[in-house]
N, C-alpha and C positions, 0 to 999 in steps of 0.2 A: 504493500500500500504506500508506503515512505520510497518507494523507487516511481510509485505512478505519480506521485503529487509532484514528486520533481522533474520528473519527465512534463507532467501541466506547466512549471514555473518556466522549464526550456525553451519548450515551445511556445510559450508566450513573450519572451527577452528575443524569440529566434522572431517572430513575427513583429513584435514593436520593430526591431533591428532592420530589417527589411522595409517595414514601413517608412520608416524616416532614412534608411538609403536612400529608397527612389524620389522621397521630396525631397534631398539635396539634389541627385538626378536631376528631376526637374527645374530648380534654380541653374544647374551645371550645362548641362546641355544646349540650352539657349544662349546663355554669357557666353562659351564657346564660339556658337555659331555667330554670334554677334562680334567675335575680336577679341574680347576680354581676356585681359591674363587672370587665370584660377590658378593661382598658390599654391591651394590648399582646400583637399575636402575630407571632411572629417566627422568620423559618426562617435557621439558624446564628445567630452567635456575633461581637462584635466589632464591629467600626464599620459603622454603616448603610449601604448602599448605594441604596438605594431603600425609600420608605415611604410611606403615605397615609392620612390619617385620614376614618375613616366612622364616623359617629355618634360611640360615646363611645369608640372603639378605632382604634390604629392599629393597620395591617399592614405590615408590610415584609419586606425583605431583609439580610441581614448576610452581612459579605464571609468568615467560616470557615466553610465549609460541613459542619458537626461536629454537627451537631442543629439543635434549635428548641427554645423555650417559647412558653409564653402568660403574662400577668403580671395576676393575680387581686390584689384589695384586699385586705388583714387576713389575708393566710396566720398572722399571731400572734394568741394574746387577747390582751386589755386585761388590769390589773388587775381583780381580783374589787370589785364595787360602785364602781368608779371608770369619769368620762367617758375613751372609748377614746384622745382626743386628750392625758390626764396619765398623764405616766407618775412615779415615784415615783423617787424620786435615793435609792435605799438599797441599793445595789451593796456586795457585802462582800468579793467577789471578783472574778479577770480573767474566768470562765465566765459567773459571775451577769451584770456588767457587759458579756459580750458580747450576754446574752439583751435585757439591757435597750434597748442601743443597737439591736438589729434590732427591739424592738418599737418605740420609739421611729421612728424610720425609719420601718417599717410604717404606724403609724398617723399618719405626715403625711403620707401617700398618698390619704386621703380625709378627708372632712367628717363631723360626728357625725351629720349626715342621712345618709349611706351604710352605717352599719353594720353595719344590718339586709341590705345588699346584698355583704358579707366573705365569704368562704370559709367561714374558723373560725367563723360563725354558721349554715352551714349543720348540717342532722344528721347523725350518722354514714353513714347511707344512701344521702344525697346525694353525699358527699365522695365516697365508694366509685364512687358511677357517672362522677363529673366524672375522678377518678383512673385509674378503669382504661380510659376510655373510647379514650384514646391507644393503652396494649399492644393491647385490643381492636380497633382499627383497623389493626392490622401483621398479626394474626390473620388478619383478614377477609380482606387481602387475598394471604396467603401461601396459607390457602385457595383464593382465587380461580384465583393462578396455578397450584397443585398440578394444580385441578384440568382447565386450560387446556392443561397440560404430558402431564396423565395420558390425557385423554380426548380433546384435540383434538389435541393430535401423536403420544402415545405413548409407550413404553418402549422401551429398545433391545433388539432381540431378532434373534439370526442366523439367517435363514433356510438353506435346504438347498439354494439358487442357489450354484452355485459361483460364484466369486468369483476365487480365485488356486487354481491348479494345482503342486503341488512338483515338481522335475524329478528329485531324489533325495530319499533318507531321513539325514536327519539327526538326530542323537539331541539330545532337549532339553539335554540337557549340556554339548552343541558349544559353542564359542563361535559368538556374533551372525551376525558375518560370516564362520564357514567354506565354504570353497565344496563343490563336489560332485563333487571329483577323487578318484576314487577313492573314492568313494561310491555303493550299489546307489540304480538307478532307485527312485523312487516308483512304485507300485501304479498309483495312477489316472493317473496319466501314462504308466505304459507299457498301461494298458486303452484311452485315449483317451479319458477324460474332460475337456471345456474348459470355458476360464473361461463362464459363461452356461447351463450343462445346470443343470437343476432336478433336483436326486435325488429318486425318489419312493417308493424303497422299495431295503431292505438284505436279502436272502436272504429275500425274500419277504415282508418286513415291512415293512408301510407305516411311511414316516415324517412326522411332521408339522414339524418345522426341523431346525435345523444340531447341537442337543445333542441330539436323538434318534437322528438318523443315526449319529453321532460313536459313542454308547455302544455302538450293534448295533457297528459295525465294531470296539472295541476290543474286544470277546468273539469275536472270530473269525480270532485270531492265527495268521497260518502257515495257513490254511483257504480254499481257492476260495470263493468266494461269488457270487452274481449281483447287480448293480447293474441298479437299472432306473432311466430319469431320460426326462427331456423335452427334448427341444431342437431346438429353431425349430418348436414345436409337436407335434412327431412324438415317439413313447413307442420306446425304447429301452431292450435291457438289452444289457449289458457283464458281464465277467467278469472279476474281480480277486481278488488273492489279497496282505491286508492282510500284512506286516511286523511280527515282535514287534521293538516298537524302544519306547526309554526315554521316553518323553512325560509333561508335565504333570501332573497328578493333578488330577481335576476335581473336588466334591461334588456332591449328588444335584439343588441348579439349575444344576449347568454352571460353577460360577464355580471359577478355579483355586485351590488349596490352598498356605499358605503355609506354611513352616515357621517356628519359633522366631525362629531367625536373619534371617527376612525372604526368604531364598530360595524358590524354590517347590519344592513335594517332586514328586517323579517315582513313575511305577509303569512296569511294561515290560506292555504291554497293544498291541493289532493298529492298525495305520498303516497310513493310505490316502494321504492326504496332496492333503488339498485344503484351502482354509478357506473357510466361506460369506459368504454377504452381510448384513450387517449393518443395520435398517432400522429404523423407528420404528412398532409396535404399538400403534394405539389400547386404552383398558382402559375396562370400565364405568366410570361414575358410582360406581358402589356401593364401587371400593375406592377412592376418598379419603377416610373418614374414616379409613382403614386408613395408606394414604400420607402425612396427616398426621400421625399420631400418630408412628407413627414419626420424622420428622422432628421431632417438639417431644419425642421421648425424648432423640435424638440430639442435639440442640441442648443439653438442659438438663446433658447427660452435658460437654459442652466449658464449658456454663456451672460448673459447680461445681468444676471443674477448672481451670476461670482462669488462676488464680495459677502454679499448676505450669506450665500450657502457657507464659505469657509470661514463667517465668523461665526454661525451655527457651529458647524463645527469642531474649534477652536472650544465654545465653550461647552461643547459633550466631551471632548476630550479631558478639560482641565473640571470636570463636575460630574456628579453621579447621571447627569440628562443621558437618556440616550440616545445613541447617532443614526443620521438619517442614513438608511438603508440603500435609498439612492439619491445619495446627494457625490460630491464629487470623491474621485481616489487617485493617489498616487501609484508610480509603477510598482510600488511593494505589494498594494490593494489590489492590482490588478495581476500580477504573477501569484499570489496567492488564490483568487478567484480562479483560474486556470488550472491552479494546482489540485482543488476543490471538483471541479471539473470532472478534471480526467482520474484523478485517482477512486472518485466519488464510488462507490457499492451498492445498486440497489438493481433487483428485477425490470422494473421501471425505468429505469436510466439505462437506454442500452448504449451502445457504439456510436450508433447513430445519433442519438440525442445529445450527447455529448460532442461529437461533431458539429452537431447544429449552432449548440451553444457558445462553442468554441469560437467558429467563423463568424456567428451574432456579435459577441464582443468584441473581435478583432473590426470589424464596420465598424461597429459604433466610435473604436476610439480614431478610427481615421476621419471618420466624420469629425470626431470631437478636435482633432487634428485643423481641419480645412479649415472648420468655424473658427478658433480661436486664433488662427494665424492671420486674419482678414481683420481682427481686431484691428482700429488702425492709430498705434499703439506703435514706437519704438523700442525696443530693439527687433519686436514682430516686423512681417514681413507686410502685413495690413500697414504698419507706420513707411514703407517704404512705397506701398500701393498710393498712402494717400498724400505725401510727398511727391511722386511721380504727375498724380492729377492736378495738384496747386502747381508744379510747372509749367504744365501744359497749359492748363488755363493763362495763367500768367504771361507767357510767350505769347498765345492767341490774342491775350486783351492790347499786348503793348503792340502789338504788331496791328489791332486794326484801328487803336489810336496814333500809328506812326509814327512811335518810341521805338529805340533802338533798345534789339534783344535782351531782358535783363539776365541773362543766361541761367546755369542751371541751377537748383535750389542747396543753400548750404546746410547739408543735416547737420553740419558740426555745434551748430548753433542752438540746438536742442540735444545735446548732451546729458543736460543737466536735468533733462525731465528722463531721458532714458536712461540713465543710471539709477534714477530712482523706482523708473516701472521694472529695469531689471532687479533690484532688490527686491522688490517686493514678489515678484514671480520666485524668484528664490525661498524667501520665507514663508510663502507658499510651499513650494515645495516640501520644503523640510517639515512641515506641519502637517503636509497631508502623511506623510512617509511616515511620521511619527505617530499619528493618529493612526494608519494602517498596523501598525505594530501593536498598539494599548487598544485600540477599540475597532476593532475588522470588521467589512462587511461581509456577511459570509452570503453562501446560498441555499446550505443545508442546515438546520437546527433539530 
C-alpha cells in the first residue's frame, strides 16, 4: 500500500513536471522563432541539479519543484538615444535606483550586436504571442485531458443495477450507524429484489438509470406497484409497495439538496430501498467545449477569491476551524491527493476510476495553471500580457495624434510592486505546503 501511495505522489510530480515543461515550451518556442536569445530554460527554482547547454541555451533542472522560466535578453529598454550597454548614474530615488540597477544588470547580459535579438525590441504583437504562449499551453492540455476524461472514460452516472439491497427502512435523519431493531422491513427486500437484478421498468414505466427509477418510486408512496427487472438474463416482475419515509431531497439531475447550514434537507416521499451501481458514461465530443468552460468559470470564481480563500485558510490552520475541503492546495496537497488515489483499496474504486480521477485533477490544475497566469499581475505572465497591451495602445494613440513613437514600455519601473506580489505568492506558498502537512484534504474518510 506504502509502495502505491508513492507510486500516486510520482506520478503526480511526473505530471505537474511535464505540465509546466510544455508552458515554458510555449513561452520558448515563439521567443525563438521570433530572434530572441533564450539563456536559459529551467523547470523549478533554486540550485541546479542537472543542466546542458545546446546551442546558445541551456536546459536544466532545479531542485524546488514550484515552477519554471525561461531567461530572454533585454526584458528592460535602454535609455532613449543611448548604447543599451550605458546606463546613466542619475538615480534621484530608492525606486528610480532600483529601475536603474535591473536595467543595468539586464543589459550586461548581452552585446550591442544582440539587441536587435531582446525581448523589449520585439512589437507588441510578438510579446503577446511569446507571453501567452505558456497559459496557452496549460489550456491545451487541460482541454486534452477534459476531453480524454469526458469521452474516453466518462461521467459518473448510476445505473438501475442494483447494487446494495436495504434490509429495513430507515429514515434519513437516523443517525449513520443505527441498526434495524425494530425497524419495518424495506420494500425490495421483503419483494426479493438482489444485489445484481437490473430494474427495467416502475408501474409500467420504463426506466433508463438509477435517478429515473428512484423519482417513479418516490411518487408512489404507500401504493403497490409492479417492479419489472432482469436477472441472470430472464425479465421478471415483482410487486412492492414503497414506504412514505423521510429521504434526501434530490433536484431535477438527481444530485442531493443542501441546506443553508450544510445539512441536507429531507422530503417524506415513497422508499424502496435499494441503491444502484455506479459506472463511468462515455459523452460526445461535442460537450467539451461545454465541460471546459465550465471549469475555466469555476477556476476563475476560486481565482478572484484568492485572498479570502487563503486567509480562510490561514486561520483553520493556526485554530481548531476546520478547512475547507475544496478551497485551494499546495503541491504537497496535491501529490498526496494522488497518492490517496492510486494506493486507495476499495471494490468500488476500480482501475478505472482511479484513472478517471487521476487525469480529473491533473485538468483541473492546468486549468488552475492558465487562469492564474493571465492574472495581470507581475512577475505573472498576465503582468507581461497586460504590459504588452498598454504598448500597443500607447504606440496607436501617439501615432494617430502625430507624436513621435514613445517606444516600448519600461517594466523596470514596477519592480517594486513585483517584488512585493512575488512575496506574497511565496508566503502563499509556504502556507498552503504547510497547511497541506497539519490539516490535509483528503478524499477518503
Amino acid at each position: 500500500m506504502i509502495l502505491l501511495y508513492v507510486l500516486g505522489i510520482c506520478l503526480m510530480v511526473a505530471g505537474l513536471g511535464l505540465s509546466i515543461a510544455l508552458h515554458e515550451i510555449g513561452h520558448l518556442v515563439p521567443a525563438k522563432r521570433f530572434g530572441v536569445r533564450v539563456t536559459q530554460y529551467m523547470i523549478g527554482f533554486g540550485p541546479t541539479l542537472f543542466s546542458r547547454v545546446k546551442g546558445e541555451t541551456e536546459y536544466g533542472i532545479k531542485a524546488i519543484p514550484l515552477g519554471g522560466y525561461i531567461r530572454m535578453i533585454g526584458m528592460f529598454p535602454p535609455h532613449k538615444g543611448e548604447d543599451p550597454n550605458v546606463i546613466r548614474e542619475d538615480s534621484t530615488g530608492f525606486f528610480q535606483q532600483m529601475s536603474e540597477e535591473a536595467k543595468e544588470w539586464d543589459s550586461s547580459q548581452y552585446s550591442a550586436e544582440d539587441r536587435h535579438r531582446t525581448f523589449v525590441s520585439l512589437s507588441a504583437p510578438k510579446k503577446l504571442v511569446v507571453m501567452l504562449g505558456g497559459p496557452t499551453m496549460n489550456l491545451l492540455i487541460s482541454i486534452v485531458l477534459t476531453a480524454i476524461v469526458l469521452s474516453g472514460f466518462g461521467l459518473p452516472n448510476v445505473t438501475s443495477e442494483v447494487d446494495a439491497v436495504s434490509r429495513c427502512v430507515v429514515p434519513a435523519t437516523a443517525p449513520k450507524d443505527a441498526s434495524c431493531e425494530g425497524m419495518p422491513e424495506a420494500p425490495a427486500y421483503a419483494a426479493g429484489i438482489r444485489p445484481g437484478d437490473v430494474i427495467t421498468s416502475v408501474d409500467g414505466t420504463e426506466v433508463a438509470n438509477f435517478h429515473s427509477m428512484s423519482t417513479l418510486v418516490r411518487e408512489h408512496p404507500n401504493e403497490s406497484i409492479e417492479i419489472g427487472l432482469v436477472r441472470d438474463g430472464r425479465e421478471m416482475v415483482v410487486k412492492a409497495t414503497p414506504v412514505a419515509n423521510e429521504v434526501v431531497a434530490r433536484d431535477a439531475e438527481g444530485a442531493p439538496v443542501k441546506k443553508a447550514d450544510g445539512t441536507y434537507a429531507t422530503v417524506e416521499a415513497g422508499f424502496l430501498g435499494v441503491t444502484g451501481t455506479q459506472e463511468l458514461t462515455p459523452r460526445p465530443l461535442t460537450e467539451v467545449p461545454g465541460a471546459v468552460w465550465e471549469q475555466f468559470a469555476g477556476t476563475a470564481k476560486v481565482v478572484v477569491t484568492l485572498p479570502v480563500r487563503v486567509w480562510d485558510i490561514g486561520k483553520a490552520v493556526f485554530s481548531s476551524e476546520e478547512r475547507d475541503q475544496n478551497g485551494p492546495m499546495g503541491v504537497v496537497g496535491v501529490s498526496r491527493l494522488a497518492g490517496e488515489i492510486v494506493s486507495h483499496d476499495s471494490p468500488s474504486f476500480s482501475l478505472k476510476e482511479k484513472a478517471w480521477t487521476f487525469l480529473s485533477m491533473l485538468g483541473s490544475l492546468n486549468m488552475a495553471l492558465f487562469v492564474f497566469n493571465l492574472v495581470p499581475l507581475m512577475p505573472l505572465d498576465g503582468g507581461h500580457v497586460a504590459s504588452a497591451l498598454y504598448e500597443a495602445a500607447r504606440r496607436r494613440l501617439a501615432k494617430l495624434r502625430g507624436k513621435p513613437d514613445p517606444g516600448p514600455v519600461d517594466a523596470s519601473r514596477m519592480l517594486p510592486v513585483t517584488n512585493v506580489i512575488a512575496l506574497a505568492f511565496i508566503l502563499m506558498s509556504v502556507l498552503l505546503i504547510y497547511a497541506d502537512i497539519v490539516k490535509p484534504v483528503t478524499l477518503f474518510r
